[in-house]
N, C-alpha and C positions, 0 to 999 in steps of 0.2 A: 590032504593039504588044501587050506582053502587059500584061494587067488582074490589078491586085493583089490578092492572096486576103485576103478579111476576115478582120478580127481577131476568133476565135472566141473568145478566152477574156475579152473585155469584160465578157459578161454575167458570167463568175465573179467576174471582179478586182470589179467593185460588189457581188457578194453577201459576196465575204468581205471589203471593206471596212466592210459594214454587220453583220454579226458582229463583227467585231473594234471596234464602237462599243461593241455592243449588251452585249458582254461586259464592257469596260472599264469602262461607264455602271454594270454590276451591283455592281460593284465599289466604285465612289463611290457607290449609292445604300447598299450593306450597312454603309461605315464613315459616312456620315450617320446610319443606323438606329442604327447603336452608339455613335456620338456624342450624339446629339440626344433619344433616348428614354432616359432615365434609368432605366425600370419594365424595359428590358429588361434592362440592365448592373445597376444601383443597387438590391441585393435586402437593403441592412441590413448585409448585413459585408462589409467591406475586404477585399480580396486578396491570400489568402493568411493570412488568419487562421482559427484553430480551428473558426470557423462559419463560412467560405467553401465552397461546393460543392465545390471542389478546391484542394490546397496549392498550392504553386509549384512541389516536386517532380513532379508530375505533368502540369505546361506540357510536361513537356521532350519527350516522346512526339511533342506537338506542332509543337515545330522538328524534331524530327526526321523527320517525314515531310512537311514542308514541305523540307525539303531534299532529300529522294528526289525528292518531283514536281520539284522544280527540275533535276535532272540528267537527271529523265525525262522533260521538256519537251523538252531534247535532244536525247536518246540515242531514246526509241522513235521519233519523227515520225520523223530520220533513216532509221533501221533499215524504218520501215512505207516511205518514199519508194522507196527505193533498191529495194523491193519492186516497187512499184508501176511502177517503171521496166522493170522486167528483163521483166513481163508486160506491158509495153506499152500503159497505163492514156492516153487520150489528155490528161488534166490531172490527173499524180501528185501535184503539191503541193495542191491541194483538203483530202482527207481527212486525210494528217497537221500540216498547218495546223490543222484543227478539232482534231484529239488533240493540239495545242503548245495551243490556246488551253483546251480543256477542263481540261489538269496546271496551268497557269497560274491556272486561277480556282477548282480545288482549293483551293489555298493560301490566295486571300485566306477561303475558305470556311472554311477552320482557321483562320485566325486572327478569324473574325467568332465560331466555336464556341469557341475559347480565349476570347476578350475576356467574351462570355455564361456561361461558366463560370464564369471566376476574378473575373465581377463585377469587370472592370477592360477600360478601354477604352486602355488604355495597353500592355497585352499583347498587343491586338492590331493595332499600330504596323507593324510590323516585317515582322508575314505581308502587312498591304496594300502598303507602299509596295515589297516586291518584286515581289508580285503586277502592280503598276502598271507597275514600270519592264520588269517582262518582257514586260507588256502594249506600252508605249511602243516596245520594240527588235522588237515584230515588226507594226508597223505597215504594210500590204499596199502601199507605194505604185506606185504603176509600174513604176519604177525599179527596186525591189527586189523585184517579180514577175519583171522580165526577168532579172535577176541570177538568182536561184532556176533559174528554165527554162533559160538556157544556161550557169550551172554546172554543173549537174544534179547541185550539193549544196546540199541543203536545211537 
């Protein structure tokens, strides 16, 4: 009778399940910050006026590389995996999971830096709740650990 070989990668799937809290928690505490403390956002002028830190032309910088990390949440984890594969790394989705969640909490980070600049918490709407939902779609569960390992596309 042969005896089933344990499941090595348990301990991983619980550490990147607790990243993947720890990150998304940062996330909901930075737009509470920018909600809730007015002395951070609320410096005297409205957003986008002549005595705001910065115009509204100058947001845009801002989605646009909130758009970069979005496609490079992507595009490198893949490119880093399929690396990882080819040298024969024993658990290749670990490290660009960590680089999908790291481009992912960039974003909400620009959009908590837009929201503190432009002295508007409304500007930074947009960077959290995709921040969130990218958060939401790479949620580690089992299921979609085993999917990952024998797709072997990440």
């Amino acid at each position: 009778m042969e005896t089933p070989t344990p499941d090595t990668s348990a301990p991983m799937r619980v550490s990147m399940k607790i990243i993947w809290a720890t990150m998304l928690g940062s996330q909901v505490i930075l737009l509470h910050v920018l909600k809730n403390y007015p002395s951070i956002v609320d410096v005297g002028a409205p957003a986008g006026s002549p005595s705001s830190p910065i115009s509204n032309a100058q947001i845009l910088p801002f989605y646009a590389v909130a758009l970069v990390d979005v496609a490079a949440s992507f595009i490198v984890p893949r490119m880093l995996y399929r690396s990882l594969l080819k040298q024969g790394t024993k658990f290749p989705i670990y490290t660009p999971y960590i680089v999908r969640l790291a481009l992912t909490e960039a974003i909400g980070l620009l959009g908590f830096v837009a929201g503190t600049m432009m002295t508007s918490f409304t500007v930074a709407i947009p960077f959290f709740v995709v921040s969130i939902l990218l958060y939401l779609k790479m949620f580690p569960s089992d299921s979609r650990f085993r999917e990952w390992n024998e797709s072997k596309n990440f």
